[in-house]
C-alpha positions in Angstrom: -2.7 44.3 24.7 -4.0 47.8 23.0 -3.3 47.9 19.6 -2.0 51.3 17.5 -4.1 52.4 14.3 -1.4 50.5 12.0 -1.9 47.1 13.7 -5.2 47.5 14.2 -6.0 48.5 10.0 -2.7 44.7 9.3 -5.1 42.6 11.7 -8.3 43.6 9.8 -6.7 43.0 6.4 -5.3 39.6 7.8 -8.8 38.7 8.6 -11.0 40.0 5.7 -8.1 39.3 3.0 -5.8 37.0 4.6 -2.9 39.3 3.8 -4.4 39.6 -0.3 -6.2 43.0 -0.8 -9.5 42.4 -3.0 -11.5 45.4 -3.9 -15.2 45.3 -2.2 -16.3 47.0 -5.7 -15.8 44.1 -8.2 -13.9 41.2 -6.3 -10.5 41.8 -8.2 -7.4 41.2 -6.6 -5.6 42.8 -8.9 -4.2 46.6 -7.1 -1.9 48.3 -6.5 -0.6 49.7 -2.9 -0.5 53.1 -2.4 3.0 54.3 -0.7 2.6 55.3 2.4 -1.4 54.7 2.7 -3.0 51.8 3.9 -4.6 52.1 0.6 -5.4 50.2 -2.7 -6.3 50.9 -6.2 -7.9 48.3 -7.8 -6.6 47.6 -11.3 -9.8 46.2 -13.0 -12.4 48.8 -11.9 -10.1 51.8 -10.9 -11.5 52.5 -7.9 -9.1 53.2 -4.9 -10.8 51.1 -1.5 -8.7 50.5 2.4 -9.6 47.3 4.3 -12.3 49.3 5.6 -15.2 49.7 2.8 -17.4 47.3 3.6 -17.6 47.1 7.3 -19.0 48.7 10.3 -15.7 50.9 10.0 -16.5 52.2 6.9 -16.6 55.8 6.7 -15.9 57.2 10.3 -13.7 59.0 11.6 -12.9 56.8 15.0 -9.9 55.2 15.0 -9.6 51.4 14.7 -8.0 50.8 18.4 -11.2 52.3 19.4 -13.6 50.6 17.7 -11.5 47.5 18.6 -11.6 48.2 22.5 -15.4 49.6 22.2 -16.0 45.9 20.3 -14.7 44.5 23.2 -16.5 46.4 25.9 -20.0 46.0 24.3 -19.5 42.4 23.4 -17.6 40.9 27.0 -19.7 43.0 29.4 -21.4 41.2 32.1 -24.6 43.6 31.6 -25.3 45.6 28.8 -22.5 48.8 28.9 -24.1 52.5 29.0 -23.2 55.2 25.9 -22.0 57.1 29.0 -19.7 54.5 30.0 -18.3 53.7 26.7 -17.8 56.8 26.0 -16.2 57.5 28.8 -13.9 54.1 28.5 -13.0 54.7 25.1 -12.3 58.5 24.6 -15.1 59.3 22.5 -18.3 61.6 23.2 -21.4 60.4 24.3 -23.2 60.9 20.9 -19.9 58.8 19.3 -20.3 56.1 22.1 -24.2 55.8 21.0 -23.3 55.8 16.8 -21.0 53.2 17.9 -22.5 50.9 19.4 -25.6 50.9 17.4 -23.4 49.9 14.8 -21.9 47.1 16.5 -25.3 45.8 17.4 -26.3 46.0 13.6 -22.7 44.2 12.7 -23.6 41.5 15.1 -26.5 40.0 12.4 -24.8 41.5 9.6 -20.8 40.5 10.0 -21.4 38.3 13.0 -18.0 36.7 11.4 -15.6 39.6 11.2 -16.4 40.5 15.0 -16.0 37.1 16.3 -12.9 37.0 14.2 -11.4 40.5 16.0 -12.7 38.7 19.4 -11.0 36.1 18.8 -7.6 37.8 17.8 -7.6 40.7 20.0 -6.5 40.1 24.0 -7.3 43.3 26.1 
């Protein structure tokens, strides 16, 4: 099942927050929802933060559903996939495909959790 952007950016704030934003700056769950963003403002350090700041998502300009399906490709192919064929899969360019899944690769020692989380809840 592909996913849109919106439940792509509810899943990953289901995973890293259970459903309770917390601002990556200073740990506070106090904030406040901006309408009509997928956006916080935290209320103790007044710094505004998404579900993404922390996490091989954090500032690109990719959209989650695919990063999700690229996760999914790098991670559950038989032999290791080619930037050209992700790229190629997933709608990006070849330069993308690469930034991708170096990051992945690097996410894999460093949030080893959070992807095998996403695995785990996503079914393409």
């Amino acid at each position: 099942m592909r996913r849109n952007h919106e439940d792509c950016i509810a899943l990953l704030e289901q995973i890293r927050w259970s459903g309770k934003p917390k601002c990556p700056y200073c740990e506070s769950k106090n904030a406040t929802a901006y309408k009509n963003e997928r956006r916080y403002h935290c209320n103790f350090c007044f710094t505004s933060y998404s579900v993404t700041v922390g996490t091989l998502f954090h500032k690109t300009h990719v959209n989650l559903e695919k990063w999700f399906f690229a996760i999914h490709l790098v991670l559950n192919s038989p032999e290791s996939i080619s930037v050209r064929q992700l790229a190629k899969e997933v709608g990006v360019n070849k330069n993308t495909a690469a930034y991708m899944i170096e990051r992945i690769r690097k996410a894999l020692v460093e949030e080893a959790e959070l992807l095998r989380r996403l695995i785990e809840a996503d079914e393409y």
